[in-house]
Structure formats: C-alpha cells, structure tokens
N, C-alpha and C positions, 0 to 999 in steps of 0.2 A: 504494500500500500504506500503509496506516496503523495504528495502537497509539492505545493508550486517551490516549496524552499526546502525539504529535507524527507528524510525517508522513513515511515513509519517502522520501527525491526517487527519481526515476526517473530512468536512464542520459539519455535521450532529453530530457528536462527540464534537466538540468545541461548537456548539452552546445547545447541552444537558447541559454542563457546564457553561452556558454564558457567553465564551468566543468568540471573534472576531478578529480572524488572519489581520495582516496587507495587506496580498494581497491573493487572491484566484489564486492557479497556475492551470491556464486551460489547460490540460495533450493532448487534442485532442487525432482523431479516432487514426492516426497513432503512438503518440507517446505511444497509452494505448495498442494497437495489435500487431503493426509490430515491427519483433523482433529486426530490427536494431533501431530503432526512438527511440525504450524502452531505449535502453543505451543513447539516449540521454536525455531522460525523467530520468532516474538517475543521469546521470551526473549533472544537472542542481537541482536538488533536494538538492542533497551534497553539492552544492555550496549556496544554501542558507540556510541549518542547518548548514554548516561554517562560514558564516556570521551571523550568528542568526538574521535573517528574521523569521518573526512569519507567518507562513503559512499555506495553507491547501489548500487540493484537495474535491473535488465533486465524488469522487468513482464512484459507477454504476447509482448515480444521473445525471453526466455529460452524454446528449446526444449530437450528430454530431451539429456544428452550421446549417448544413446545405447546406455550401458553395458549395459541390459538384452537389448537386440536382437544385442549382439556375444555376449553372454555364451552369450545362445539358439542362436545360429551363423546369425542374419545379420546378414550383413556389407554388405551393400548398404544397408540401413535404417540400421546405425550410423555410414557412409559419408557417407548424407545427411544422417541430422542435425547430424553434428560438422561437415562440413561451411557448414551454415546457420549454425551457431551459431560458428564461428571468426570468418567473414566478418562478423557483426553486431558481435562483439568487435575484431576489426583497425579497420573499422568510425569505433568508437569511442577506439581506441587505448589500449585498456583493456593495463594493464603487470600489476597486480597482482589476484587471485581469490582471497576465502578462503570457504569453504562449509562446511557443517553436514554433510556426508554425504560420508562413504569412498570410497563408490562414484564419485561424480562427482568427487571430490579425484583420486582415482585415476587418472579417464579424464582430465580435463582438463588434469592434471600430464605422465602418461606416454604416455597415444597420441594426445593433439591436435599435438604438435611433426612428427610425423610427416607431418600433412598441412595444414602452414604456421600451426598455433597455439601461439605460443612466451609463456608467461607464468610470473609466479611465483605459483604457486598454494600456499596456505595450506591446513589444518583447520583449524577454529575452534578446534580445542585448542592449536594450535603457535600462533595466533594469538593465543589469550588469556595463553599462555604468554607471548609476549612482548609482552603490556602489564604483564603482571607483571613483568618484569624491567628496562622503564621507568619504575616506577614510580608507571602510568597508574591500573591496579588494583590495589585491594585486597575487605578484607570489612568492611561495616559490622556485621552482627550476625550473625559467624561462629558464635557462642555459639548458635543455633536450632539448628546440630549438635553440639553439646558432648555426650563421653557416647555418642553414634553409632555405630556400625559399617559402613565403606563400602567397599563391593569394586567393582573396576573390572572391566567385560567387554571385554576387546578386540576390535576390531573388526579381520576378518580383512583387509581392507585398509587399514587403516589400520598394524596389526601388522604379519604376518608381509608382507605384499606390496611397505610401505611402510618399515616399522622405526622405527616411530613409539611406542616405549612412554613414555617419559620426560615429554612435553610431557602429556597429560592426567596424569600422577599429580603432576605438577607444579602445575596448579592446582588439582587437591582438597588437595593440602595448605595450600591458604589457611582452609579452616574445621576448627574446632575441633574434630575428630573422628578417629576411630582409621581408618588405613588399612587391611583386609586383604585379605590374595590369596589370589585360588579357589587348586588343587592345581594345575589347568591354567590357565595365566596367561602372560604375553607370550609369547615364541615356541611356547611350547606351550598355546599357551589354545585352548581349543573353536570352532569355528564356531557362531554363533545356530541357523545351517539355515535361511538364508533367502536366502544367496550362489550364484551360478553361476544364476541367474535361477529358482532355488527357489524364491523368493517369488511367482511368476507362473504354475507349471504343476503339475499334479495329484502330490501325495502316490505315492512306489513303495512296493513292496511292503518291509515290515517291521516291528519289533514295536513301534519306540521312534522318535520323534521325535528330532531331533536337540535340539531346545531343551527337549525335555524332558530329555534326558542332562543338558544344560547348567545345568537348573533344579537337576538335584540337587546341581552344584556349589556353586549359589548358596545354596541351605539349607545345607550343609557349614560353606559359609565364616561362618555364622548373623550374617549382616550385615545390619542395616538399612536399608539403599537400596543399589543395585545401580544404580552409574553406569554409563549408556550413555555412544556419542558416534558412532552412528549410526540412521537413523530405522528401517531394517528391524531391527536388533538393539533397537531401544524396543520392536517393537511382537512379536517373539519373545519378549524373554522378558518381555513383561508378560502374555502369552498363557502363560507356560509358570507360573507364580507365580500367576495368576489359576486353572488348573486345577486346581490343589493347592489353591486358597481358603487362601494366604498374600496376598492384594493387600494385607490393615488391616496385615500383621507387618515385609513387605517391599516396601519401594517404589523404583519404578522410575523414574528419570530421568535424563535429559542433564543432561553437567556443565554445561552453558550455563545451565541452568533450576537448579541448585542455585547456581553464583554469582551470578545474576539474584536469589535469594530469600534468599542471604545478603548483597545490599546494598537489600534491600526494595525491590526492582526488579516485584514482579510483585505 
C-alpha cells in the first residue's frame, strides 16, 4: 500500500525482518474498495507516519471481520472469516488494532475474544485522541476552519453499542471552529440507515429513508461539515445532502481527513 509520499510496510514484510509495529491498522472491506473510504484510509495513514507511529497493514492477508454476514444471520460465514483472520493475527502476534470503521472496531473488540482473539482494539478516534493527549498531535492550520460550523454524527457502534462519545468530539476540538449538536446526538442520535446489514439488501416498504430523516437533522443543526467516523455513515449521509443539492453548503467528512487537512496532510 502506498501515498503520494511514503510506503505503507506490510504485517508480513516487518515480520521477515523481525520487526513489530506498534499497532496493526485494520484498513476494512470499505476503507481497502470503496473509492470514497480509500481517502479516508489515506488520510488516517499520513496522520500516523506524521506522528511516527510505527505501523502496518495486513494487505491481501486482511479478510472481512465478518460483521456483515452475522448481522444478515449467518453465522457460519462470520465463523469463518473471524476465524481466518484471528489465526493470521495470533499468527503474527499482533497485541494492539486501531481501524477507521465501527463496524469492525466493534467485531474485533467484542466477539473475536470469544473464539480465541484477544486484542486491544482502538477507533481511530480514541486513537487520535490519545496522540493528542501525548502531545504527539496537534493542528498546523486549524485556522482553514475558523468561522465553521461542525456537527458530529454518531456512529451507532461506535455510540450507543460502544459508549464512545467523548474521544471524537475531543479531536474536532483541535481546529478553530464552533462545535454543534444535531437535536438527536450521542445516546440519542439517529442511525445513518445503513447498520444491521442495511447497507447490502433491498430498501422495505416506506415513505422516508432513514438518512434522509437524519439529513434533516443535519440542515437543523445549519452546520458546515458534518463529521463522520464511519465509512457506511460517509457514504449515507453524503447521499442524503447530495439529494437535497446541499453537497457546495454542507460537506461531509471523516474526522481523520479534516485533521489530515488541518496539518496540510493531504
């Protein structure tokens, strides 16, 4: 894997050299396919070869945790992949996991210990959060949001699942911009409508979208960027803001990609 400035190493490359990276960053399906989650999967890479985090990725070793095929109700497919992908991590004796995506923070946190995968798994957000509190990061040109308006969407696992609010509001408050909260926000914030494997089988019968509901909170809060800090929720509501032909008023991104571009990372 590599960025326009340096080369991300591979689990299997570091450990030919007996070497062992500080954290294994788990890239997930979305962040290593889909072309928009990719930019956030960069973003988030640069930010940790600027802080020199010693790192590495699982390349085509890394398969799905799974999370999608449990959520569908099977169990036998999520089985085997957690499975595959434990054994490749014991493996390598990989301790510590931080990843970009709720969903897989989720599964690799709470149901891999069940079938012998015991790690300390991260979000990128509690992650960045505690380079901020070493005083690893900061913001070079916080000032690009000065004046701003930024509302956070929670991510239903990352929130209510996990109890995770504090660590992403925690790094937007590194740039220069006003924080506000939707009406529904941490324990009561909305789902995107793209969880319980939503995102993968045909629309039911009804009148309203769920991330359309959620768009109208995001026009409420009249915020100018709408931090994510998952890839199905990037790609909900830039779908629900692009319907309404708000994309030029209100932009959407991962906090990773907004501290990436307030230290001219990208």
């Amino acid at each position: 894997m590599s960025t326009s400035t340096f080369e991300v190493p591979m689990m299997a490359d570091l450990a030919a050299k007996g070497e062992t990276p500080e954290v294994l960053f788990w890239v997930g399906c979305a962040g290593s396919f889909d072309d928009r989650a990719r930019k956030i999967t960069k973003a988030f890479a640069k930010i940790l070869h600027h802080t020199g985090v010693k790192f590495a990725v699982l390349g085509e070793e890394e398969v799905c945790t799974g999370d999608p095929a449990r959520r569908a109700g099977n169990e036998f497919l999520f089985q085997m992949q957690a499975v595959t992908n434990i054994e490749t991590l014991n493996m390598y004796g990989v301790k510590k996991i931080v990843t970009t995506c709720p969903h897989c923070f989720n599964t690799l946190k709470n149901e891999y210990p069940i079938l012998g995968g015991n790690y300390e798994v991260m979000h990128h957000t509690q992650f960045l959060q505690s380079l901020i509190n070493e005083g690893k990061l900061q913001v070079k040109n916080g000032e690009a949001f000065k004046g701003k308006r930024i509302t956070f969407h929670d991510s239903c696992y990352l929130g209510r699942a996990n109890d995770i609010y504090e660590a992403p509001r925690k790094v937007l408050e590194l740039l220069d911009s006003e924080l506000v909260e939707m009406k529904r926000c941490k324990s009561r914030g909305l789902c995107c409508g793209a969880g319980g494997a939503q995102m993968f089988k045909e629309e039911e019968k009804g009148t309203l979208r769920v991330n359309q509901e959620r768009t109208k909170d995001i026009v409420d809060s009249k915020a100018d960027f709408v931090a994510a800090a998952c890839p199905f929720c990037m790609t909900m509501m830039t779908d629900g803001v692009k319907e309404i032909e708000k994309q030029d008023e209100i932009k959407v991104r991962d906090i990773a990609e907004l501290i990436a571009e307030a230290n001219d990372l990208l």
